[in-house]
Rosetta silent file (secondary structure, phi, psi, omega in degrees, C-alpha in Angstrom):
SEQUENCE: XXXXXXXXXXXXXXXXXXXXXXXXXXXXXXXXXXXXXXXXXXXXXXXXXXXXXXXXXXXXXXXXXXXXXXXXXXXXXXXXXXXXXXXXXXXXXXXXXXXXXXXXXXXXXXXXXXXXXXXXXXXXXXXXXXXXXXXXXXXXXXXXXXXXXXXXXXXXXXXXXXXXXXXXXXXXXXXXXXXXXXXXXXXXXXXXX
SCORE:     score description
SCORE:     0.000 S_00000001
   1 L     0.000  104.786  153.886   -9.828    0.887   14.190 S_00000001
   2 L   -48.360  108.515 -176.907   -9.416    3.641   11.602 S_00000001
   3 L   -82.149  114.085  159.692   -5.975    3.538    9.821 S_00000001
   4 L  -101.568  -12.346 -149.801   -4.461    6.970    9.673 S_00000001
   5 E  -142.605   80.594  159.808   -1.090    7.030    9.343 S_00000001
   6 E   -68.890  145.035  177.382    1.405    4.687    7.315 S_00000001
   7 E  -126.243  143.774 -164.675    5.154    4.512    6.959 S_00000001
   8 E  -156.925  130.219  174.257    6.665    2.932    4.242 S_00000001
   9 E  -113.812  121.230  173.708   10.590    2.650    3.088 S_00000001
  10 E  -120.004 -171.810 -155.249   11.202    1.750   -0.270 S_00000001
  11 L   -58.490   10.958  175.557   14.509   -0.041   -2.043 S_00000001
  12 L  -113.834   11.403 -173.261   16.389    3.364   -2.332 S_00000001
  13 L    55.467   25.821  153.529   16.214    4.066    0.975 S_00000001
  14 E   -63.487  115.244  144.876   13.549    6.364    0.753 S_00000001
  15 E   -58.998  110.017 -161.578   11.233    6.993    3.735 S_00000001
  16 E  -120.213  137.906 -163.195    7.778    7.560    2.570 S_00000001
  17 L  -116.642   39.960 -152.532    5.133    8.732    5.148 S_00000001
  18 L   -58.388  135.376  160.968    1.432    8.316    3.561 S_00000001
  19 E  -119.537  139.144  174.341   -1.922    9.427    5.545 S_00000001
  20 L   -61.286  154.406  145.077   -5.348    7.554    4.054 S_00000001
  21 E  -106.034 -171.159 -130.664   -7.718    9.884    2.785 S_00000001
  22 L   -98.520  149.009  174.783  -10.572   10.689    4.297 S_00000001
  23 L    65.233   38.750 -154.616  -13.550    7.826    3.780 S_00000001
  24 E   155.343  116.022  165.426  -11.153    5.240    0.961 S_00000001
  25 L   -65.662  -16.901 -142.588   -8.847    2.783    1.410 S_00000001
  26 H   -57.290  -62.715 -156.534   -8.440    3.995   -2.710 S_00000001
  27 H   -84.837   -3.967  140.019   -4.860    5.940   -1.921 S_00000001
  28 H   -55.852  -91.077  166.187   -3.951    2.858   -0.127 S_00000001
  29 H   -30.271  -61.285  169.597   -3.887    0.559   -2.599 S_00000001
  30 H   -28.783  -49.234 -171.353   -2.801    3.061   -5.148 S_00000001
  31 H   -60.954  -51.678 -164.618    0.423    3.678   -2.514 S_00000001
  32 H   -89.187   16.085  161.690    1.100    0.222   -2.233 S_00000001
  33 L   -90.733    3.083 -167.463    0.937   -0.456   -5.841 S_00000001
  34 L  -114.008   40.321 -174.781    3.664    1.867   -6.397 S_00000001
  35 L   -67.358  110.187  176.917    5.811   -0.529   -4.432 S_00000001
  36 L    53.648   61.157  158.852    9.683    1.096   -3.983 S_00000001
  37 L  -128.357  145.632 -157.195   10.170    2.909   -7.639 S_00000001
  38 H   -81.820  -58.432  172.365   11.545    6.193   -7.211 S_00000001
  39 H   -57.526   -5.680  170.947    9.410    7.517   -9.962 S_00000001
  40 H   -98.279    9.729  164.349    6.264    6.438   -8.386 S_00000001
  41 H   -87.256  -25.006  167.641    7.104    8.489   -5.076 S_00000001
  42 H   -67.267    0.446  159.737    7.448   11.429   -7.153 S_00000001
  43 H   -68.394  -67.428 -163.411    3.674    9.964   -8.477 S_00000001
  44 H   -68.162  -42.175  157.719    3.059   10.049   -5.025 S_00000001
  45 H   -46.429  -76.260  162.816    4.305   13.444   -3.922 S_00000001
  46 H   -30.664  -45.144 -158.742    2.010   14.985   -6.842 S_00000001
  47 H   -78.179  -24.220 -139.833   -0.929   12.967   -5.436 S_00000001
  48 L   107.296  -42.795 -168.499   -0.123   14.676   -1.873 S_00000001
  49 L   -52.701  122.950  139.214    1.479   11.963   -0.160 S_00000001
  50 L   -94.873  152.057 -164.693    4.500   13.087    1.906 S_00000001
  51 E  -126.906  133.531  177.185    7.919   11.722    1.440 S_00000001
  52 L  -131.310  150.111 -154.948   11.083   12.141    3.304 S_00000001
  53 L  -119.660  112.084 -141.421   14.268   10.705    1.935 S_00000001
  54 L  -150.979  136.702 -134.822   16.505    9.086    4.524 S_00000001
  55 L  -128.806   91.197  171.747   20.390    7.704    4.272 S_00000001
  56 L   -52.083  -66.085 -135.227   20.350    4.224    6.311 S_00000001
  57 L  -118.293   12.263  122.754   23.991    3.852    6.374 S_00000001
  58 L   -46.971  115.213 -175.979   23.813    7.016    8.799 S_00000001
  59 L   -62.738  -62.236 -171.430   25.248    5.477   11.917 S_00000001
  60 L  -103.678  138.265  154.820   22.773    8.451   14.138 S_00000001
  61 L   127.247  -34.021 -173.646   20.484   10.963   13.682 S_00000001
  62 H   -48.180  -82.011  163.695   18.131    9.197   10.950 S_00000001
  63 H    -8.589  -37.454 -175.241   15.924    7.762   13.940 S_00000001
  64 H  -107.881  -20.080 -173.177   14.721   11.112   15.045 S_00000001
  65 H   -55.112  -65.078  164.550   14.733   12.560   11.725 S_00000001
  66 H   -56.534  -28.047  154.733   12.131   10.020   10.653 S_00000001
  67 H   -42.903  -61.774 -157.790   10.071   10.888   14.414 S_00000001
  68 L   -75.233    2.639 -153.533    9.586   14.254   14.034 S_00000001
  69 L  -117.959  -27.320 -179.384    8.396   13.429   10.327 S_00000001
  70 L  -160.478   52.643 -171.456    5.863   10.602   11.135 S_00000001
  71 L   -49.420  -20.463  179.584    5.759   10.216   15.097 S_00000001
  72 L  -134.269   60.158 -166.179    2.617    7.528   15.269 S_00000001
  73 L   -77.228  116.369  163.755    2.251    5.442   12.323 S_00000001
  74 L   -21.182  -72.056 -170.098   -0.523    2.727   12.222 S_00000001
  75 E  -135.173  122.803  177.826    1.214    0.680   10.077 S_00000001
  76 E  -104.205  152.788 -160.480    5.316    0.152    9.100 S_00000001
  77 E  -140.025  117.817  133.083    6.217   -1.459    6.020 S_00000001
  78 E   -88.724  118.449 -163.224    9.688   -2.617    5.794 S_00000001
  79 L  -143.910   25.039  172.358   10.825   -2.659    2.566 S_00000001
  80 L  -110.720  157.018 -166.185   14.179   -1.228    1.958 S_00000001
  81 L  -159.328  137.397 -150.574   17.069   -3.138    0.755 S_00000001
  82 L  -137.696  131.309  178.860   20.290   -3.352   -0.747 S_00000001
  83 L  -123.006  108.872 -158.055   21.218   -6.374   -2.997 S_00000001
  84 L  -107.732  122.585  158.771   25.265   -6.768   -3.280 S_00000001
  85 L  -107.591   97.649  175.651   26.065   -9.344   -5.453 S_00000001
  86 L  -135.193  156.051 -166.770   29.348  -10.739   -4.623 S_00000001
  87 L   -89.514  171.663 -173.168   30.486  -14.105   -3.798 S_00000001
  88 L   -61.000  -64.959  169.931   32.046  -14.650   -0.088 S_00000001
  89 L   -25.327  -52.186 -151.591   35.564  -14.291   -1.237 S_00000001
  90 L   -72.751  -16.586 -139.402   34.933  -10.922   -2.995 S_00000001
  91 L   -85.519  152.441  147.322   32.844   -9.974    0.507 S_00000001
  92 L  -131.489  170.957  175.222   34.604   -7.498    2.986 S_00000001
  93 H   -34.869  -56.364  133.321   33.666   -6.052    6.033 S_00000001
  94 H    -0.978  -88.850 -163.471   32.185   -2.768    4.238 S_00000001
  95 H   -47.040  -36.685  160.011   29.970   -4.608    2.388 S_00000001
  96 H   -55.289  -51.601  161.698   28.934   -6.610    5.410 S_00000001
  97 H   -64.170  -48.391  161.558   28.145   -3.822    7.411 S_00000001
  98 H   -73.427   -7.113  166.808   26.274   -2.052    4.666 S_00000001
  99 H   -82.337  -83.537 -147.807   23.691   -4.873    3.606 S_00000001
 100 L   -74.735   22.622  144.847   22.852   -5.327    7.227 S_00000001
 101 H   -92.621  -29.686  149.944   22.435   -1.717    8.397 S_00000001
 102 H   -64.241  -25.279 -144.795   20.281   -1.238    5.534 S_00000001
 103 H  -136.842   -7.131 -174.409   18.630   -4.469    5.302 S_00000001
 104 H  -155.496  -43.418  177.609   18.312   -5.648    9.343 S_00000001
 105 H   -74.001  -57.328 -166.729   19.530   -2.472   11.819 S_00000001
 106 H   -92.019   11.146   96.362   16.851   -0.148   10.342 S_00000001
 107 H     1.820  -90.956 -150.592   14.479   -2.509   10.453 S_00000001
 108 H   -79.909  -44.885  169.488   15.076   -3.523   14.017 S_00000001
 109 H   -50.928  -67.027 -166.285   15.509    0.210   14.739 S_00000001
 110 H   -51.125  -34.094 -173.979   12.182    1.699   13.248 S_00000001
 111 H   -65.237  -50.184 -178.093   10.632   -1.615   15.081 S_00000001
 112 H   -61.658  -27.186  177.504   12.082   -1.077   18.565 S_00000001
 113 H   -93.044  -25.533 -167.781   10.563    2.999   18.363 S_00000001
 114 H  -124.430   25.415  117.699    7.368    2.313   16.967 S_00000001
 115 H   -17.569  -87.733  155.822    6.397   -0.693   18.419 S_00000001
 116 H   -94.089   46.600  127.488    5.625    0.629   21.311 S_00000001
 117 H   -73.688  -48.147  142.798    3.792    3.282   20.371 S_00000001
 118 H   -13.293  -51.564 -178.269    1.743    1.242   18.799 S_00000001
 119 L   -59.801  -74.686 -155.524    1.549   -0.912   21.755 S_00000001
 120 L   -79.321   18.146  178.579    0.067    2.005   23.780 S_00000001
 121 L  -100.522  -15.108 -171.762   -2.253    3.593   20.753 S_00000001
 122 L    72.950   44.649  168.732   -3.906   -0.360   20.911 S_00000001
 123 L   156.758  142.975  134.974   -3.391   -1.496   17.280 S_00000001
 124 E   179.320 -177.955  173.991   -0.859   -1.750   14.676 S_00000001
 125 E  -135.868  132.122  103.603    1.086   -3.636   11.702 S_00000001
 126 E  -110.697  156.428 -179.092    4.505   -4.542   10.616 S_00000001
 127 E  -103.710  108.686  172.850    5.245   -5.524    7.418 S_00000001
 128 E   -85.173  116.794 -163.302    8.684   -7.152    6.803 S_00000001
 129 L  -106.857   99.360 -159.845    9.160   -7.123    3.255 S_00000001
 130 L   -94.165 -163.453  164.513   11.668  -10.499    2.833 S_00000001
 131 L  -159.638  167.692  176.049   12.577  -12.366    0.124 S_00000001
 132 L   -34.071  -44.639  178.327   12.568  -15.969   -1.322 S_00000001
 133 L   -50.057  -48.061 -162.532   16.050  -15.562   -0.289 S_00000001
 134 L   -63.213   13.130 -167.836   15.475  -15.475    3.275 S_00000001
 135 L  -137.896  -37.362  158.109   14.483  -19.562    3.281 S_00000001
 136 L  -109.232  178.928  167.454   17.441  -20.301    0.868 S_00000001
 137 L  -110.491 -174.548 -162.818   20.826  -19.448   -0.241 S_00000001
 138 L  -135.750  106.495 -179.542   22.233  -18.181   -3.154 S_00000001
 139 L   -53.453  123.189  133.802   25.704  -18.216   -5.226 S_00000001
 140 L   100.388    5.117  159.472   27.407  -15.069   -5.338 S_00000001
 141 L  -153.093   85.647 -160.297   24.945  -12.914   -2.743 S_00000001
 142 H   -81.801  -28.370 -176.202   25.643  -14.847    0.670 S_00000001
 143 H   -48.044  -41.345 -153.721   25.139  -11.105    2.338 S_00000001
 144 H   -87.222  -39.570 -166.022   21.624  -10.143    0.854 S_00000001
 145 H   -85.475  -28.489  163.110   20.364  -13.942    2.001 S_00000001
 146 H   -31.407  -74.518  165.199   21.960  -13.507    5.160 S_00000001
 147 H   -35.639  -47.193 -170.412   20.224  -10.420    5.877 S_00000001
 148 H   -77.471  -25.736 -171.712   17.073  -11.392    4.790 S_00000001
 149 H   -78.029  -22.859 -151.911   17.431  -15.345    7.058 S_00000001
 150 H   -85.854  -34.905 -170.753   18.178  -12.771   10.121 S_00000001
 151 H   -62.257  -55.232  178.619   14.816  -10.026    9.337 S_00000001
 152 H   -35.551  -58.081 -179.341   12.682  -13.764    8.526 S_00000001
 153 H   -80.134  -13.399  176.106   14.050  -14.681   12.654 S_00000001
 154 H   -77.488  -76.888 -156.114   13.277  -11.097   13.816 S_00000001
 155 H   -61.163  -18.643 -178.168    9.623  -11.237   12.362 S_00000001
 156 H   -83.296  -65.018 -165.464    9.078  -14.674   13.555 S_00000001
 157 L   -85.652   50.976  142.563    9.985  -13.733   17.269 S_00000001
 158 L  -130.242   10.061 -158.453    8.215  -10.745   17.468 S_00000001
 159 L  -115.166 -109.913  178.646    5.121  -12.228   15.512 S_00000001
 160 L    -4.380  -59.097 -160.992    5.101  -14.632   19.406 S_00000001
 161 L   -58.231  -51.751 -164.410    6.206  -11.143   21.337 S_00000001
 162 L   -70.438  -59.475 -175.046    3.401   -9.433   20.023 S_00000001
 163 H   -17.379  -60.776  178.725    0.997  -11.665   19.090 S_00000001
 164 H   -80.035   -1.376 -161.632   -1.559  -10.664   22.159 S_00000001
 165 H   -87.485  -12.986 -174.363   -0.615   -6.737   22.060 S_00000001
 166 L    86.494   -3.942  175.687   -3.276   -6.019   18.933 S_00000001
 167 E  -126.091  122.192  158.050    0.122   -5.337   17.043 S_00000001
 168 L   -96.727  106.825 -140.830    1.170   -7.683   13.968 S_00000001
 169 L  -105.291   98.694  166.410    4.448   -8.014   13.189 S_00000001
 170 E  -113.968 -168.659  157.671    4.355  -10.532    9.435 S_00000001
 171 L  -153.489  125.513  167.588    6.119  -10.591    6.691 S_00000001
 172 L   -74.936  122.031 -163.669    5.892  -11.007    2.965 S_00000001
 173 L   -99.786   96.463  127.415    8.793  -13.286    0.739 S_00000001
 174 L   -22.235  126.681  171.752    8.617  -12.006   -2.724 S_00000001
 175 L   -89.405  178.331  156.349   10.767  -14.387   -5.640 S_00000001
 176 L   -21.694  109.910  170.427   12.035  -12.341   -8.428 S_00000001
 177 L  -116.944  161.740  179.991   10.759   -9.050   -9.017 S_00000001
 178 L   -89.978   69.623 -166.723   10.637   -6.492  -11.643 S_00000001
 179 L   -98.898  166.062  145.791   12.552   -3.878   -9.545 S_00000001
 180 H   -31.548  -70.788 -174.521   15.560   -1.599   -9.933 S_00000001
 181 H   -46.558  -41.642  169.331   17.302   -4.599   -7.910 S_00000001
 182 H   -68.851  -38.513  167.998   16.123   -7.187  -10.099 S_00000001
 183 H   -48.281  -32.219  168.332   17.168   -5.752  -12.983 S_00000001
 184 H   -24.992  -61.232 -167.169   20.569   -5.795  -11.103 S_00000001
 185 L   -99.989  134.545 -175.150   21.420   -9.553  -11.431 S_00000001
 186 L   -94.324   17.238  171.843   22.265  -10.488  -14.721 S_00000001
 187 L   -92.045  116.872  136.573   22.268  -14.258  -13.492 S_00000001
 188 L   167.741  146.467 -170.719   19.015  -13.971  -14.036 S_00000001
 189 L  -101.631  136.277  170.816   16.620  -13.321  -17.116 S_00000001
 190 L   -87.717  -26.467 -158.420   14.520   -9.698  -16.006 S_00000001
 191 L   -70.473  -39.268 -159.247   12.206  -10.339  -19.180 S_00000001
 192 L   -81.920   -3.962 -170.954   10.947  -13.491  -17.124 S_00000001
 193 L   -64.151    0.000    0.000    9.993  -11.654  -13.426 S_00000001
């Protein structure tokens, strides 16, 4: 099966849309080495690649936005995410609702439309892009490990769901990376990622 069409979100809530070029995986790799920094989609944009920029913590409208913009994608790469660090006390309802609409509903959304499309094209991948966090917890970001234990049980049962359809639903747990986000928690040394 010839991959034409990738979708890819990276930690800013950017929606990035890639098509291989023709005869090289080359502008694969290249894309996914330029994993979620806002200056390498404007890298990518130069290169050709189109990118549409898309606001997650829209309750409606995002979902079709993102259709008409990439309607059959090969392969989805989830990878956007928002890492609040506050302890449980600190946490409200806001904050609760905005890790997990970002970090598990649009997810679960993009999965539930293009799934099965997938389904009926006979081949695809997603890629849930997790974290360490998702297997443990953490002082002072019970939200972001939340989020991440709930995508880790989505991708597991739909990894089963799937499993015979020719579409592969995995996911990759990164530790500490040298991200926007990582740079974030100052519990942490960034020199050492």
């Amino acid at each position: 099966y010839e991959v034409k069409n990738i979708i890819y979100q990276n930690i800013y809530n950017n929606l990035s849309y890639i098509q291989k070029s023709k005869g090289t995986y080359k502008s694969l790799r290249n894309f996914l080495r330029c994993f979620g920094v806002d200056e390498e989609l404007i890298k990518l944009k130069e290169a050709g690649f189109k990118t549409l920029k898309i606001d997650f913590l829209e309750k409606d409208g995002w979902i079709n936005k993102v259709n008409s913009f990439c309607p059959e994608p090969d392969i989805l790469i989830n990878n956007a995410g928002i890492f609040p660090i506050k302890n449980f006390k600190n946490s409200d309802i806001e904050d609760y609702d905005c890790c997990f609409n970002v970090n598990v509903r649009a997810p679960f959304i993009l999965m539930k439309n293009y799934i099965p499309k997938m389904i009926n094209n006979g081949y695809g991948k997603v890629i849930n892009i997790l974290s360490s966090s998702a297997y443990a917890g953490s002082p002072d970001t019970p939200l972001y490990c939340a989020s991440k234990h709930a995508l880790l049980g989505m991708t597991r049962s739909l990894f089963l769901e799937y499993r015979d359809s020719n579409v592969s639903v995995t996911s990759i747990s990164p530790g500490s990376m040298k991200t926007p986000i990582g740079a974030t928690d100052e519990r942490q040394d960034y020199k050492t990622f």
